[in-house]
C-alpha positions in Angstrom: 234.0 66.8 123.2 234.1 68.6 120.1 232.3 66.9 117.3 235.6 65.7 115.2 236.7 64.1 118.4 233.5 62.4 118.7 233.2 61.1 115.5 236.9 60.2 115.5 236.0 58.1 118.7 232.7 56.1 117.3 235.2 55.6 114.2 237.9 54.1 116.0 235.8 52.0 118.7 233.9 50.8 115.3 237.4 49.6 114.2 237.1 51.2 110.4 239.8 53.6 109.0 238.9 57.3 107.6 238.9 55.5 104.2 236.1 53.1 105.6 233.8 55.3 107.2 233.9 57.5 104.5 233.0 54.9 101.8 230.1 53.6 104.4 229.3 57.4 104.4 229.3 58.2 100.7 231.2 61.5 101.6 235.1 61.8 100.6 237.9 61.0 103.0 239.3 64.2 102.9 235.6 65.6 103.9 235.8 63.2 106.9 239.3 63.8 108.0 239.0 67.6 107.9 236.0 66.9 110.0 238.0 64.8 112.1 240.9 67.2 112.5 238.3 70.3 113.1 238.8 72.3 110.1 235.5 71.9 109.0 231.6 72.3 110.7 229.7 69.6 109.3 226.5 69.7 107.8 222.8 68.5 109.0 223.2 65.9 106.2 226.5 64.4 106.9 225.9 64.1 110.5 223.0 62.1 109.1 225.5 59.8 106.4 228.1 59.8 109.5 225.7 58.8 112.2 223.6 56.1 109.9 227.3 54.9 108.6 228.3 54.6 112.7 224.9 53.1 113.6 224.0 55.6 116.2 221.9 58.3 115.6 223.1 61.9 114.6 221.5 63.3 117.5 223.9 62.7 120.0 226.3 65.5 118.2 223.8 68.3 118.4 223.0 67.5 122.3 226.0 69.3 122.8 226.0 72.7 122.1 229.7 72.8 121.2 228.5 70.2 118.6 226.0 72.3 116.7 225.9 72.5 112.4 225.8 75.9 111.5 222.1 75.0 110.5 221.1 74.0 114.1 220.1 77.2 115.7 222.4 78.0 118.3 219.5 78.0 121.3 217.6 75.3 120.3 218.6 73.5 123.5 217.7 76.2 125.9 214.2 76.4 123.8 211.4 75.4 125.1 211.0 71.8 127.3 208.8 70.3 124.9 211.7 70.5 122.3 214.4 69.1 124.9 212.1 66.0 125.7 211.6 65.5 122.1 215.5 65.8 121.5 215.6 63.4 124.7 214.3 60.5 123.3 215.7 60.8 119.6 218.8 59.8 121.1 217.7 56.0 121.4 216.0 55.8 118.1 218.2 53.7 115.8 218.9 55.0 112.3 215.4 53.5 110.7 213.2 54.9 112.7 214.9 58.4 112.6 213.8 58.2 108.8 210.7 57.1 109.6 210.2 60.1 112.3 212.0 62.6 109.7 209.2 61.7 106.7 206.5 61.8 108.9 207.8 65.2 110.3 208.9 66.4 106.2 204.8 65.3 105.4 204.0 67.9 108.4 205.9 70.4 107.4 204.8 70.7 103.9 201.4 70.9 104.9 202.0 74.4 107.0 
């Protein structure tokens, strides 16, 4: 399923309109419907405001390659097994603790 389809799903079984999701989003409608309709690659950052909006986590849209931002490196699923296990269980983490695990991990990575 491509990503627009997927989001136009979690929308729809969420009951809002484009309008809705948007505002709960704090991206425009016409961001979210060119989204919807496939004439646009999200970014990293509104699959986050889409995902936290929808209460699931943004992970499930790059689990499938077809899915990928243009910032998600197009391999990073056939990288290494430590990275798919990780990816694995982000799935099932709810919203707050995916900003929780994404300070943590900024803290890290401003150390190196």
């Amino acid at each position: 399923m491509k990503i627009g389809e997927h989001i136009t799903k979690l929308r729809k079984e969420k009951g809002y309109s484009t309008t809705r999701l948007a505002k709960l989003a704090g991206i425009a409608q016409s961001t979210l419907r060119e989204i919807e309709l496939g004439n646009t690659s999200p970014t990293w950052d509104t699959l986050r405001k889409l995902g936290n909006a929808l209460e699931v986590s943004p992970i499930i849209f790059a689990l499938d390659p077809e899915n990928q931002p243009p910032e998600i490196s197009e391999n990073i699923l056939t990288s290494t097994p430590e990275i798919r296990r990780i990816l694995a269980k982000l799935i099932n983490l709810p919203p707050d603790k995916l900003k929780i695990l994404e300070s943590v991990l900024d803290s890290w990575v401003e150390r190196d």
